[in-house]
N, C-alpha and C positions, 0 to 999 in steps of 0.2 A: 504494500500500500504506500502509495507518495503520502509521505504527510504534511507536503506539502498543501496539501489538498484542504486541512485543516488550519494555515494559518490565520493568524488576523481577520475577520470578517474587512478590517480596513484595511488590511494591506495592498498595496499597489498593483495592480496590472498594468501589463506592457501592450493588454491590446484590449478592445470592446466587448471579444468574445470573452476571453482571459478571465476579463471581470464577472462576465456573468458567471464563467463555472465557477471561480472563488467563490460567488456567493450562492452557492449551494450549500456550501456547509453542510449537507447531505448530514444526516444523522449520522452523520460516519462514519462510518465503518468505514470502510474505503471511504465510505462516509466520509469518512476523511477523506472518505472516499470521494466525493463525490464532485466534482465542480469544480475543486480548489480551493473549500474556503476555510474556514478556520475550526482548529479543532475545539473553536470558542471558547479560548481563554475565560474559563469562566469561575466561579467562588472554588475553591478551593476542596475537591469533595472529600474531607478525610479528616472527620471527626478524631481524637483520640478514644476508639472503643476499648472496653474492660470487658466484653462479651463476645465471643465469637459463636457463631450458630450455623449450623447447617440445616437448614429447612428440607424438611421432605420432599421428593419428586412431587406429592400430588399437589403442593401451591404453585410449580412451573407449568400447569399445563399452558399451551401457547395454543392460538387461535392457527389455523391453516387457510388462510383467505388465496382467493385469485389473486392471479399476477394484477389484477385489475381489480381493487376490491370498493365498492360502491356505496357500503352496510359502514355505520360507525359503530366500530368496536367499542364497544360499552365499559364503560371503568367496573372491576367486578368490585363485591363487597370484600373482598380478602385483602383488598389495598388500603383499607381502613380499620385494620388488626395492628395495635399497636407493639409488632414483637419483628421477626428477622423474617418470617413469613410474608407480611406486610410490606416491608419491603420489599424483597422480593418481586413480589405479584405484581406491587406499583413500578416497576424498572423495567419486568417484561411487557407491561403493559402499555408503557410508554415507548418502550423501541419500537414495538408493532404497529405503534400510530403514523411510524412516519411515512410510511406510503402510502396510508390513507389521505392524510393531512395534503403531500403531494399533486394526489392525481383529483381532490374535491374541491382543495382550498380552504375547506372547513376546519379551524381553527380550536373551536369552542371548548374541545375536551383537552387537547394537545395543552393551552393556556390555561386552563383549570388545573392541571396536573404539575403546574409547575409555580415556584414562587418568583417572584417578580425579579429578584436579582439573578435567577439563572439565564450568563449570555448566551450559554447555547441555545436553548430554547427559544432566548429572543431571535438569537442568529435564525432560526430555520424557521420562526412565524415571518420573520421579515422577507425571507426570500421566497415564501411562496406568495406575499403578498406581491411581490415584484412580477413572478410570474404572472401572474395572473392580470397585475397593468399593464400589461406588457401586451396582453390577448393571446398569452399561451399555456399551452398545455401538458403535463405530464404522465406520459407513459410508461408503468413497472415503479419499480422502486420497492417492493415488498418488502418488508423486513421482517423476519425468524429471529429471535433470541434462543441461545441456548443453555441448558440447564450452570448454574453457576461455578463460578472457582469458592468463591466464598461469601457469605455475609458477615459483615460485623457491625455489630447494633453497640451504644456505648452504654453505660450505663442507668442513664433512667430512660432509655429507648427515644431519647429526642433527635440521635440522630442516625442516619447509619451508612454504610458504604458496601455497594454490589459491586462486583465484580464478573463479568463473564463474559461471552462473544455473543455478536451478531451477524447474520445474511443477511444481506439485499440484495435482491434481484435487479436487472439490466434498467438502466434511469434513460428516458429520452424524454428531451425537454421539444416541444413542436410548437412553431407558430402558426398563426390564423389560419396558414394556407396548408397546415399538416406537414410542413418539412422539418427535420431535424435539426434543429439548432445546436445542440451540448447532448452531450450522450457519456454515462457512466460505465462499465461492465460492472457487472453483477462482482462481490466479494464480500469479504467476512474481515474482521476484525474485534479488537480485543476494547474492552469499555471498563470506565470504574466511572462509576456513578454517585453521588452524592445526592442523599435524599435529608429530610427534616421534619419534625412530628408540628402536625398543626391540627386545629379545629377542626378541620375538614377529612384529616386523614394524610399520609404520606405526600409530600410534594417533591419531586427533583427538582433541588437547587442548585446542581453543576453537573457537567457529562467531562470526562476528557477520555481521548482514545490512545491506551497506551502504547509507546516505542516498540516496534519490532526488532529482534534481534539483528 
């Protein structure tokens, strides 16, 4: 994965095109993958935890949508369990948004799910809003999260940090007239997430995608 692909949402391009995949900021994974834009330098996800936990397979189940999924995936009630579960649920639940978010524009849950100083988050509402003024449209992007490396929840469970990879399927960005503007290949990478205990239930307050060897 370039991770290049994740710097700076403001970092500089050398061309018009350039700029736009930067600001893909793609959720990542190559997402870091994805456009070129920033692995959104964003709060810092790494509580100091006193807990470590390994949550059982049955809070990873993941969603298997089309490469083109139409249906908003619904936040489940297990993202609002105040334990390493909860977490969890809330991180896979969020990487899967982002090919929805993508190919509908729809925002509503993606923003909900996250607290207001996470820049990646902003990073990726910002640039499908760009798509979208723009009069274009995106094809694939799916994203699969897979079962984790770790959780660790800290002590009085307000904050926690996941660990684990993701897939995305092949991204093409199309204008009005259906041509190919930016185009991703499909690939996986490695995420630590930083999530934070609210009113509402878990929110992600930072994404960064880590170094390949």
């Amino acid at each position: 994965m370039a991770r290049s692909q994740w710097t700076d949402a403001g970092a500089s391009q050398t061309s018009a095109g350039q700029a736009r995949r930067g600001a893909v900021v793609a959720l990542s994974f190559s997402l870091a993958m994805a456009f070129g834009l920033a692995a959104c330098t964003t709060s810092k996800p790494s509580p100091t935890p006193s807990m470590s936990s390994s949550p059982s397979p049955s809070v990873s189940a993941r969603p298997t949508p089309s490469s083109s999924p139409t249906w908003l995936p619904l936040r489940p009630d297990s993202t609002k369990t105040r334990d390493a579960g909860g977490a969890l649920a809330t991180t896979m639940q969020y990487l899967s948004l982002y090919g929805y978010v993508l190919q509908t524009g729809d925002l509503s849950v993606w923003e909900s799910m996250a607290t207001a100083d996470c820049k990646f988050c902003a990073s990726v509402a910002d640039h499908v809003r760009s798509i979208r003024s723009a009069g274009h449209t995106v094809d694939g992007g799916t994203s699969r999260p897979d079962l984790p490396r770790n959780v660790d929840v800290n002590s009085d469970a307000s904050d926690a940090v996941v660990r684990l990879s993701a897939t995305h399927d092949t991204i093409r960005e199309l204008d009005s007239a259906g041509t190919v503007v930016a185009a991703t290949a499909a690939a996986t990478d490695s995420f630590v997430v930083g999530l934070s205990w609210t009113s509402e239930g878990w929110k992600v307050r930072g994404v960064q995608v880590e170094a390949r060897p």
